[in-house]
C-alpha positions as CSV (number, residue, x, y, z in Angstrom):
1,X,13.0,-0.5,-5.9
2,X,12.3,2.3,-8.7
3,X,11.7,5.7,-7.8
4,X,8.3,5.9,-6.0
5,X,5.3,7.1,-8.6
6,X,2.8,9.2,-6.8
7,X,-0.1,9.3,-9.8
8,X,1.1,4.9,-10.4
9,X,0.4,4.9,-6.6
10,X,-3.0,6.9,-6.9
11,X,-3.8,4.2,-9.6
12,X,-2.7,1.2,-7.8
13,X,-4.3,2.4,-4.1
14,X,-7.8,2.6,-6.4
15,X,-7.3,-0.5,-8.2
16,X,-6.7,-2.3,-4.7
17,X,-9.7,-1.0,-3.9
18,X,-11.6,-2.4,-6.8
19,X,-10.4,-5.8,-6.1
20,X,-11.3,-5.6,-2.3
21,X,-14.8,-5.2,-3.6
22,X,-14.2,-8.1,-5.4
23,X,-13.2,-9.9,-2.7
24,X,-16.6,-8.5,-1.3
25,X,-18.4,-10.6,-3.3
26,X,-16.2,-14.0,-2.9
27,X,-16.3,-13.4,1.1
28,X,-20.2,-13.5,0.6
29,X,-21.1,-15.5,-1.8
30,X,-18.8,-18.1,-2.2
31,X,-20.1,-20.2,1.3
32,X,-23.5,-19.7,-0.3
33,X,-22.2,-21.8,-2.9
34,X,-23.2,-18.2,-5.4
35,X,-22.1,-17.3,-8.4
36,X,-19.1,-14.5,-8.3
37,X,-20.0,-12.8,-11.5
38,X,-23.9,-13.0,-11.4
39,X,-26.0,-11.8,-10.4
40,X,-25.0,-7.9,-9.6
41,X,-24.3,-6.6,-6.4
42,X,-27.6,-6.1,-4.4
43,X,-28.9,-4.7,-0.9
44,X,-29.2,-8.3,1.2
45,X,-32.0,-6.8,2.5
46,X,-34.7,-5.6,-0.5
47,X,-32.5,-7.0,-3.1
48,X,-32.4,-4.3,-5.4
49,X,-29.4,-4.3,-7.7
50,X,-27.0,-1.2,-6.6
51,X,-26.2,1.3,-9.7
52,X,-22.7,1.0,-10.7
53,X,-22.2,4.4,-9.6
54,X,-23.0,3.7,-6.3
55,X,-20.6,1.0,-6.2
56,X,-17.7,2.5,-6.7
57,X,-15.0,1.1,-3.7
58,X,-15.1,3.0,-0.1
59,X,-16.5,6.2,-2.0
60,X,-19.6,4.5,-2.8
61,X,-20.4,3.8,1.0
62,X,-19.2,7.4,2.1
63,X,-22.1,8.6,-0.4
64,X,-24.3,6.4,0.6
65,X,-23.6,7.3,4.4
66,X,-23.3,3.7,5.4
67,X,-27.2,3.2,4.4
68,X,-29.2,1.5,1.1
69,X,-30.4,3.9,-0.8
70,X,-33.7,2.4,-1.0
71,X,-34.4,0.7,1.9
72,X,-32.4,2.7,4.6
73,X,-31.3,-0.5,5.8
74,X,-27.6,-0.1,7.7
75,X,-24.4,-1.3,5.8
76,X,-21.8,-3.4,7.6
77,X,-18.7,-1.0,7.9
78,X,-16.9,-4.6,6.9
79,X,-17.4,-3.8,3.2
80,X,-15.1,-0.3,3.1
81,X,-13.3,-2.0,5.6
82,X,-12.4,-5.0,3.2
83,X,-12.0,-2.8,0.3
84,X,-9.5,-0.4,2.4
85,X,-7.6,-3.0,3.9
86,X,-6.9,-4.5,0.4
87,X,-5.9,-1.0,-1.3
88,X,-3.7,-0.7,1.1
89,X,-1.8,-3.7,1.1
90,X,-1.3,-2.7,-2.7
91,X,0.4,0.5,-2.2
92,X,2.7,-1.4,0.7
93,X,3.4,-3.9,-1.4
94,X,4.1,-1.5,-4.6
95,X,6.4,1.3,-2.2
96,X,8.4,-2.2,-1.5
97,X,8.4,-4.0,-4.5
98,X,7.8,-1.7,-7.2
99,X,5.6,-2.4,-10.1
100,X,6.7,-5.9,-10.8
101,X,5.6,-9.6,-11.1
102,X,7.0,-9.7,-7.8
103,X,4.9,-7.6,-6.6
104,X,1.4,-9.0,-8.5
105,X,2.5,-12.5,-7.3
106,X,2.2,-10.7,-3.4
107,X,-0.8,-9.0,-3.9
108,X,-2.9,-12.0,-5.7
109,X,-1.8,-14.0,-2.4
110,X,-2.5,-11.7,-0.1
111,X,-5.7,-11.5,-1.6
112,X,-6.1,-14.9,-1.2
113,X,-5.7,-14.9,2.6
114,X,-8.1,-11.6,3.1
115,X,-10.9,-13.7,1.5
116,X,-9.7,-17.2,3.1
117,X,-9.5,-15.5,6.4
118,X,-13.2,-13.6,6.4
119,X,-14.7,-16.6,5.4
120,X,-13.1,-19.1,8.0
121,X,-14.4,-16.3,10.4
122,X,-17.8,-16.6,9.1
123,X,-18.4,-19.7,8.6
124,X,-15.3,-21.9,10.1
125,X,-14.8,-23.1,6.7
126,X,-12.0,-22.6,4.3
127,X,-13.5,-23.5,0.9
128,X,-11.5,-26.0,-1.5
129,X,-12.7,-23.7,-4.1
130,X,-9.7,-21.0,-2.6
131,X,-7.4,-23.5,-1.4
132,X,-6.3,-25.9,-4.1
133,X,-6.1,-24.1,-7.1
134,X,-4.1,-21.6,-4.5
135,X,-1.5,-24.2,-3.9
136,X,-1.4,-25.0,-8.0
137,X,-1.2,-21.2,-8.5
138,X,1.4,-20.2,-5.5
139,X,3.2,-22.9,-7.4
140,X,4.8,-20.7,-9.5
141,X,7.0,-18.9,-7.1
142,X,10.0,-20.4,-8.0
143,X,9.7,-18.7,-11.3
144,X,8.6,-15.3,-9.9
145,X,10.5,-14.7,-6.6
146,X,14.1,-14.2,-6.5
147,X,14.7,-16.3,-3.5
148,X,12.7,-19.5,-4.2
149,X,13.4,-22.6,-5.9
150,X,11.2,-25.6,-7.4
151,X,12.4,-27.6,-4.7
152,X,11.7,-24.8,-2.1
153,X,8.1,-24.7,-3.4
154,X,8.0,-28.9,-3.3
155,X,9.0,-28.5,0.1
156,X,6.9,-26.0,1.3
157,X,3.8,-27.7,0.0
158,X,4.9,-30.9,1.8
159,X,6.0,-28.8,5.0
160,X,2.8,-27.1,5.3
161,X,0.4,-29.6,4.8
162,X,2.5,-32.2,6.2
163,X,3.1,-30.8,9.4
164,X,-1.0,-29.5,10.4
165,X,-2.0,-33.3,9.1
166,X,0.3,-35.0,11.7
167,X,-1.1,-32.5,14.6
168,X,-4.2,-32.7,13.7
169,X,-3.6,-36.7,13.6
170,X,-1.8,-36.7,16.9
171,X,-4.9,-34.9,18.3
172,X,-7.3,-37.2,17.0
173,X,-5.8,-40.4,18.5
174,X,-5.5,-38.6,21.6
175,X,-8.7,-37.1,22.4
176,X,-10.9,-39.0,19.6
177,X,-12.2,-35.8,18.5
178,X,-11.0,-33.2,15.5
179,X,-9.1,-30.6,16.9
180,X,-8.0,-28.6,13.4
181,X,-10.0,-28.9,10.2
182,X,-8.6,-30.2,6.5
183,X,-8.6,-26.2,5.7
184,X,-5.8,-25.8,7.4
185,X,-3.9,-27.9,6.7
186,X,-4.6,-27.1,2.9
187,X,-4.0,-23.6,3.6
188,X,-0.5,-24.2,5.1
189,X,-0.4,-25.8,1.9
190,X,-0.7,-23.1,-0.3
191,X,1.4,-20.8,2.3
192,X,4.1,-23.4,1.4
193,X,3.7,-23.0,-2.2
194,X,4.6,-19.8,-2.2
195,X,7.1,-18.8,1.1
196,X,8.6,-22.4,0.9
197,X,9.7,-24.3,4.2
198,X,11.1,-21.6,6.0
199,X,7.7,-19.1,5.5
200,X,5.9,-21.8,6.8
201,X,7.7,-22.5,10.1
202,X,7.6,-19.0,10.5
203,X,4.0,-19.1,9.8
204,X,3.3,-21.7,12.6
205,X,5.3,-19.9,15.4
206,X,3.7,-16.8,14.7
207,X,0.3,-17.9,13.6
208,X,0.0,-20.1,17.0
209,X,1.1,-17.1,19.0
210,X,-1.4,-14.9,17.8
211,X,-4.0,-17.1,17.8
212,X,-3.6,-18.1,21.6
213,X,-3.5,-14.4,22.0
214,X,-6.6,-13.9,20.3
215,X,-8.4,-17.2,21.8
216,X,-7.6,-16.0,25.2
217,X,-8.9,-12.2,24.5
218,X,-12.2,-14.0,22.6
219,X,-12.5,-16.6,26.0
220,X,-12.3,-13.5,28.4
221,X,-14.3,-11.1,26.6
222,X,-17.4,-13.6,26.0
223,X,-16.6,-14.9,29.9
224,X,-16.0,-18.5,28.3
225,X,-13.1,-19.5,30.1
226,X,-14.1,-22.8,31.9
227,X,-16.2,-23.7,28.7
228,X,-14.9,-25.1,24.7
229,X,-14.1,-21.9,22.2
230,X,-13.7,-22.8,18.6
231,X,-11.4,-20.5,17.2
232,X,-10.8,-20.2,13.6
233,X,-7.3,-20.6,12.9
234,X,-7.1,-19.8,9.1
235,X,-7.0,-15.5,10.2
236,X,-4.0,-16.0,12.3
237,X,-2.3,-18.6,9.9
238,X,-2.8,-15.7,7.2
239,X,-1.7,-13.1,9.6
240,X,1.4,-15.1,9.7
241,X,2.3,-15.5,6.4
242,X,1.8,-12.0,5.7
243,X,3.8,-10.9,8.3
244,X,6.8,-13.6,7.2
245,X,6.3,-11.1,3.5
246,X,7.1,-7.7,5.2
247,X,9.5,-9.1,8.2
248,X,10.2,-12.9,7.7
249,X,13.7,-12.6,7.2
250,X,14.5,-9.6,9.5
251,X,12.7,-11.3,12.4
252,X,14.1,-14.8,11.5
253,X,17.9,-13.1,11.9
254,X,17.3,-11.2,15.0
255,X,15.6,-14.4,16.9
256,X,19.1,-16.5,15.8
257,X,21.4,-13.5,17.1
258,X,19.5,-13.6,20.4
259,X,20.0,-17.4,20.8
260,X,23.4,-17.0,19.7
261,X,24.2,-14.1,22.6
């Protein structure tokens, strides 16, 4: 890593920003089968287009006070939230990885997953829209990440989709019913594009162990435990993958020393 760049920082935190708004827009409008680039941003609730300089990423809602302008109506906190989230995963990703393709290639898919994973939350969809072009794009890790290969990538797209198709198979002949969507298993997909087979075990593990964590706090929270909870399981299959990013390999080597002691 290159010396750290506090005014490159400033410009990357803001630029994250800008492209959490972004992803804003996609979160929203892309189940509405909407166009991303038109019409302008707009109050959901009187519709009136919001100036540009009232739109300006996590400032633009301080301003505002968390209120339209011209209707008073209340803006979800998810917005700055969104935008935050994704400024800062630019600066982590830029004190790590310096300003390098490296570095891009993280932040584009991590991107990805923020929009994948508020959308699956929504709606309990993950749109083919993201998805495939994902795994075409994430493709190109062998070419950008050190440690990857073209037959890591091959093998990664085959582990990921692969394996959720044959659970989700085995399920169905089981109980006659669908127990994970095609989503998934597309998304696993992409994740194997780009963090190969071993991102994508690691993915699984920890993806299944937050989301019975999560299922169980959702199931006692909404007093649902004797009854059916869909979960959505494309947040905690992106929560996975990003952790595998930051602490894959680290984790991965202290698991094997404990079985090995």
């Amino acid at each position: 890593m290159t010396e750290f760049n506090l005014i490159v920082a400033v410009y990357i935190f803001f630029a994250g920003a800008c492209v959490g708004s972004f992803l804003n827009v996609c979160i929203y409008r892309i189940p509405e089968n909407i166009s991303v680039v038109k019409p302008r941003s707009s109050c959901p609730k009187c519709n009136t287009a919001i100036p540009f300089y009232l739109n300006i990423p996590i400032f633009g809602y301080l301003v505002l006070k968390g209120r339209c302008r011209f209707c008073n109506t209340s803006i979800s906190f998810r917005y700055p939230a969104v935008e935050l989230l994704t400024a800062a995963f630019a600066l982590i990703l830029y004190v790590q990885f310096s300003f390098t393709p490296v570095m891009v290639f993280w932040f584009a898919f991590i991107s990805t997953l923020i929009t994948i994973s508020f959308i699956d939350f929504d709606h309990r969809i993950i749109p083919d829209l993201i998805s495939l072009p994902g795994i075409v794009i994430f493709s190109s890790s062998f070419l950008i990440l050190p440690d990857m290969t073209i037959q890591q990538t091959g093998l990664g797209i085959l582990a990921g989709g692969g394996s959720l198709y044959m659970v989700a198979l085995i399920y169905y002949l089981i109980k006659k019913e669908e127990g994970m969507g095609g989503g998934d298993i597309k998304l696993l997909a992409m994740i194997g594009a780009a963090t190969g087979v071993k991102g994508v075990i690691f993915t699984i593990f920890t993806g299944s162990l937050l989301g019975t964590i999560g299922g169980i706090a959702m199931m006692v929270s909404q007093k649902m435990v004797n009854s059916k909870l869909k979960i959505p399981f494309g947040p905690f299959l992106s929560m996975g993958a990003i952790l595998y990013i930051f602490f894959g390999d680290r984790l991965i080597t202290w698991y094997l020393s404990t079985l090995i002691h």
